[in-house]
N, C-alpha and C positions, 0 to 999 in steps of 0.2 A: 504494500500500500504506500510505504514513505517513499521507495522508490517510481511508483510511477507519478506519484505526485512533485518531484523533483525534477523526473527529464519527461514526462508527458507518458500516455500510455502508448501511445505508437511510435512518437517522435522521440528516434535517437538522437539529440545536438550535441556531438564531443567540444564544440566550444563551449555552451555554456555549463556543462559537465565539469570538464576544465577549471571555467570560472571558482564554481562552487567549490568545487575542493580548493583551490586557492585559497579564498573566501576561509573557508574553515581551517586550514592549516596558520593561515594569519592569525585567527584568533585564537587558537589555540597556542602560539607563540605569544601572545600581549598577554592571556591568561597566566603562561609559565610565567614569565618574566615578573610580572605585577607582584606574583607571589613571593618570589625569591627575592625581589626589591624589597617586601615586607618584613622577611624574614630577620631578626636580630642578631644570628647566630645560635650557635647551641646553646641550650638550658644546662648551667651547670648546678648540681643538686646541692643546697648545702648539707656539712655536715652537722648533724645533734650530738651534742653531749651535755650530760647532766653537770651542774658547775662544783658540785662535789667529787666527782670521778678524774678533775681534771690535774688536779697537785700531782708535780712531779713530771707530768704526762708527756709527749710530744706527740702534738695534733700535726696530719700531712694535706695541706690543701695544696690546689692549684689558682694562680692568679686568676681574680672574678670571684670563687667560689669563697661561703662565709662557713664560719664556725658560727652555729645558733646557740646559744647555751640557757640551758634548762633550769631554773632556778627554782623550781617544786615551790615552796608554802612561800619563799621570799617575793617583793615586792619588785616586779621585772624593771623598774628604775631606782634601785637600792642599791643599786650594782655599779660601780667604777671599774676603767683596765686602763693601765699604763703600759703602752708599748714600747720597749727601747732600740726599736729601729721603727719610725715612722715611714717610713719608706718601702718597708716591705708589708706591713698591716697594721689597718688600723681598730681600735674600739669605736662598736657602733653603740650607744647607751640601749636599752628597752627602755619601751615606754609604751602608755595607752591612748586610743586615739579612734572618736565612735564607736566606742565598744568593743574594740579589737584591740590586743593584748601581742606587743611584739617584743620578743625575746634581745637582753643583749647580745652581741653578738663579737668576732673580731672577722673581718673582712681583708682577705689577700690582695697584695696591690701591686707586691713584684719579686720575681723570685730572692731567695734568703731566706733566712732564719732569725727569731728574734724571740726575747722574750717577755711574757705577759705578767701581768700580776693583775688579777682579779679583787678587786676589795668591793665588801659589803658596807654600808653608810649604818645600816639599820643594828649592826655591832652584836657581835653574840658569837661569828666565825673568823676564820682566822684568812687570813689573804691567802688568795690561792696562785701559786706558781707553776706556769708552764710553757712549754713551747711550741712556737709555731712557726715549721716549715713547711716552705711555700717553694714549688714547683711551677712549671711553663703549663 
């Protein structure tokens, strides 16, 4: 049916046959393209860890990708990190915002190593030391 309603039921015209598939090969090119133009790059996942698991630790990310850190019963903006290599990552604070609840975090920024120190504001634990190496 879709076919003889495109080139006629008796009339073969390889030109405008031609056309159509042109026609649709074009658009099917602006469609790839539009996509791939949209596309950001890969999604990199972050990684979770609980902020008690972390002392001592050495966490392995890749530049873009964050460490989320899981603060259980504390207050997700109680939380401070001093990085001593700003250059290679930084401390993202938590905070809440409409009702949505985001974790602090340390975010990779270029490959190296450095180290973190986690402190809690709300006082009761103890600063938490660790590292983060950061890969390509």
């Amino acid at each position: 049916m879709v076919w003889t309603t495109l080139v006629g039921p008796c009339h073969h015209d390889p030109m405008r046959f031609s056309r159509l598939l042109a026609a649709i090969g074009v658009a099917a090119v602006v469609v790839g393209l539009s996509a791939c133009a949209a596309a950001p790059g890969p999604v990199i996942a972050p990684v979770t860890r609980e902020a008690g698991s972390l002392q001592g630790e050495t966490v392995d990310l890749v530049v873009g990708q964050v460490l989320n850190i899981d603060t259980g019963d504390l207050a997700v903006d109680s939380y401070s990190g001093e990085i001593d290599d700003p250059a290679v990552a930084e401390f993202v604070r938590g905070h809440e915002s409409d009702g949505a609840v985001f974790n602090p975090g340390v975010k990779a920024l270029a490959p190296g190593s450095t180290t973190v120190v986690l402190s809690n504001s709300d006082g009761g634990i103890q600063d938490v030391t660790f590292t983060v190496d950061v890969g390509d």
